[in-house]
FIFI-318928 format. One record per residue (C-alpha): residue in one letter; x, y, z. Coordinates in steps of 0.02 Angstrom, whole numbers, padded with zeros to 5 digits, always signed. Layout:
N
AXYZ
...
***
This chain:
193
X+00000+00000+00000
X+00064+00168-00029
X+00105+00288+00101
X-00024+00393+00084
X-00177+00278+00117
X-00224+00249-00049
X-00239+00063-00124
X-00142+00036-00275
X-00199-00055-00415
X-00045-00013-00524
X+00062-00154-00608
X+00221-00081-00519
X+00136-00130-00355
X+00215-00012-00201
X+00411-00016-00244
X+00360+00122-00356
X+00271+00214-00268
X+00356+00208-00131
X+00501+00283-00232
X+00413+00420-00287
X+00307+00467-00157
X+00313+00624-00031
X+00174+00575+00091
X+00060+00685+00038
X-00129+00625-00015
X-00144+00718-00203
X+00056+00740-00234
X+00076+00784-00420
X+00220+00667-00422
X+00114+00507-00423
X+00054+00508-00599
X-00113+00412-00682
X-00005+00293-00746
X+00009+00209-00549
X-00153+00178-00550
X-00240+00219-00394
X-00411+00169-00377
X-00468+00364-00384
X-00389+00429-00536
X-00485+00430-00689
X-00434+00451-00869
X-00469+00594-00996
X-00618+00562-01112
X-00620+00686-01235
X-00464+00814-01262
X-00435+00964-01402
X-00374+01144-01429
X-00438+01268-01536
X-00376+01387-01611
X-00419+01572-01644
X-00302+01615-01786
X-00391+01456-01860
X-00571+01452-01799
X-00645+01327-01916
X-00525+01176-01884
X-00530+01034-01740
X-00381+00979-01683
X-00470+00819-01608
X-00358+00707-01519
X-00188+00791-01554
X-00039+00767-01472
X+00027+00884-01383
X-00105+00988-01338
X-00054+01207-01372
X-00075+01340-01269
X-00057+01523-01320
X-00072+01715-01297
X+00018+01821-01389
X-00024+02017-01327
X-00131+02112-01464
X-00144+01995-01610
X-00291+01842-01621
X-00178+01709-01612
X-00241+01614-01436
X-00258+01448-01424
X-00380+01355-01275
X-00358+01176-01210
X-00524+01070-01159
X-00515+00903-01055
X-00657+00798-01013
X-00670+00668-00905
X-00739+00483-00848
X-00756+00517-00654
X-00899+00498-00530
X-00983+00668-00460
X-00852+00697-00328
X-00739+00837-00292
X-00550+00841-00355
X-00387+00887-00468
X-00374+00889-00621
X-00195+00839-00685
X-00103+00894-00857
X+00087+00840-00898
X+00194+00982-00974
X+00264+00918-01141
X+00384+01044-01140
X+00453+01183-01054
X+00347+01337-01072
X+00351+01527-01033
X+00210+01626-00982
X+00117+01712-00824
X+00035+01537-00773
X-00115+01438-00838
X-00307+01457-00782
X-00447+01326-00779
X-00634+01360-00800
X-00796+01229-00800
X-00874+01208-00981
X-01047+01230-00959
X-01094+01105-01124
X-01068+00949-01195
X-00952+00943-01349
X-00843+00845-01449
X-00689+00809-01520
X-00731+00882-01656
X-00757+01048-01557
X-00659+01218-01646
X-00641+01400-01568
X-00811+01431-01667
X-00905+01291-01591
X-00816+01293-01440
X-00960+01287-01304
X-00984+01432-01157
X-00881+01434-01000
X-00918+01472-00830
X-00802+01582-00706
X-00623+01551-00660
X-00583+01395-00527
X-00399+01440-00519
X-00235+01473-00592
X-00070+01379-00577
X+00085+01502-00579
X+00206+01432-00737
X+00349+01302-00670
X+00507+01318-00736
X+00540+01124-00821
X+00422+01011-00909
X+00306+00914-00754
X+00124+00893-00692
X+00023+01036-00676
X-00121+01003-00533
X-00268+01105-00530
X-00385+01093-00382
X-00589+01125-00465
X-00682+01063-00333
X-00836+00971-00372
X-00828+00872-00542
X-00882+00953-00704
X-00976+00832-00822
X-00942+00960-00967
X-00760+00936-00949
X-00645+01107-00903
X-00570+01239-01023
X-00377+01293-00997
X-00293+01451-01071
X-00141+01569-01021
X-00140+01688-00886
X-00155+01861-00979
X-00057+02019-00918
X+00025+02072-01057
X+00150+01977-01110
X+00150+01822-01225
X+00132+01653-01161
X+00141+01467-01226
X+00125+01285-01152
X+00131+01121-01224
X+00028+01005-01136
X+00011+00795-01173
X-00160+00726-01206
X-00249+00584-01207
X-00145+00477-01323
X+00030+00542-01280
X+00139+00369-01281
X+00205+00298-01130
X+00379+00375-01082
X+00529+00300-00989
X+00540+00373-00816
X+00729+00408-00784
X+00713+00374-00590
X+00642+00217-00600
X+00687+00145-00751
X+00490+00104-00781
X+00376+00142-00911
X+00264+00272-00855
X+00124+00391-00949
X+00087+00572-00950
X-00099+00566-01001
X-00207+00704-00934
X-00328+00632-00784
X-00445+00662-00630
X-00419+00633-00460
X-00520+00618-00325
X-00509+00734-00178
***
């Protein structure tokens, strides 16, 4: 059993996550791919794009984030999810290094799909929160509270100056993990609180 209570139901059993653990409940350290019983994946994942309104990026891999200050170039993230009505964190791996004032998060208030664009793109509700930008490529953890059905909409903290992330989806490959020499994954998911 891990040390933080939870049951794992991971193939790696509790060597790994012993090895990566810090002790605390909802560490961003203990990825998806460990498989506690209260993480669920990501459903349904896309950006859109404003310089490019009328195209879905679908399930594309990695996922783009960006402001750029006075031009109509932005481009929005939205994750969906297969978890029970509970409240929670919603996780995102950083492909790569970005640059930027931080990401926010914000509750779609309607269904969509894959096939969403920036035109179709449904409403949003107001901000949950914003995550401050980290300086290397790692899991971003973003507390909502109770569950959204509709799924949650990302983009970059504005204040004036440009910003862009790369995030993995839903069918980024399983990576190596340097520590531990074991194959882990960098999918977006939900975890229960």
């Amino acid at each position: 059993m891990p040390d933080d209570g939870k049951v794992c139901i991971g193939a790696y059993g509790c060597a790994l996550c012993s090895n990566d653990s810090v002790g605390a409940p909802n560490d961003y350290r203990k990825p998806y791919a460990y498989g506690y019983a209260d993480d669920y994946p990501c459903l349904l994942n896309a950006h859109v794009d404003e310089d490019d309104a009328d195209t879905s990026t679908g399930a594309t891999d990695p996922l783009l984030l960006y402001y750029v200050n006075g031009q109509n170039w932005d481009k929005y993230i939205l994750v969906a999810f297969d978890a029970p009505a509970v409240s929670g964190y919603v996780y995102m791996h950083e492909y790569s290094p970005g640059s930027g004032l931080g990401i926010e998060i914000y509750p779609i208030s309607a269904a969509w799909t894959e096939a969403v664009t920036w035109n179709t793109m449904p409403a949003i509700g107001a901000l949950i929160t914003t995550v401050t930008t980290k300086t290397d490529a790692e899991w971003w953890m973003f507390d909502v509270g109770a569950f959204n059905a509709n799924g949650y909409l990302l983009k970059c903290k504005t204040g004036g100056s440009n910003a862009g992330y790369s995030l993995n989806g839903r069918t980024n490959d399983w990576n190596m993990d340097p520590v531990n020499g074991l194959a882990t994954i960098r999918r977006p998911f939900f975890r229960a609180a």
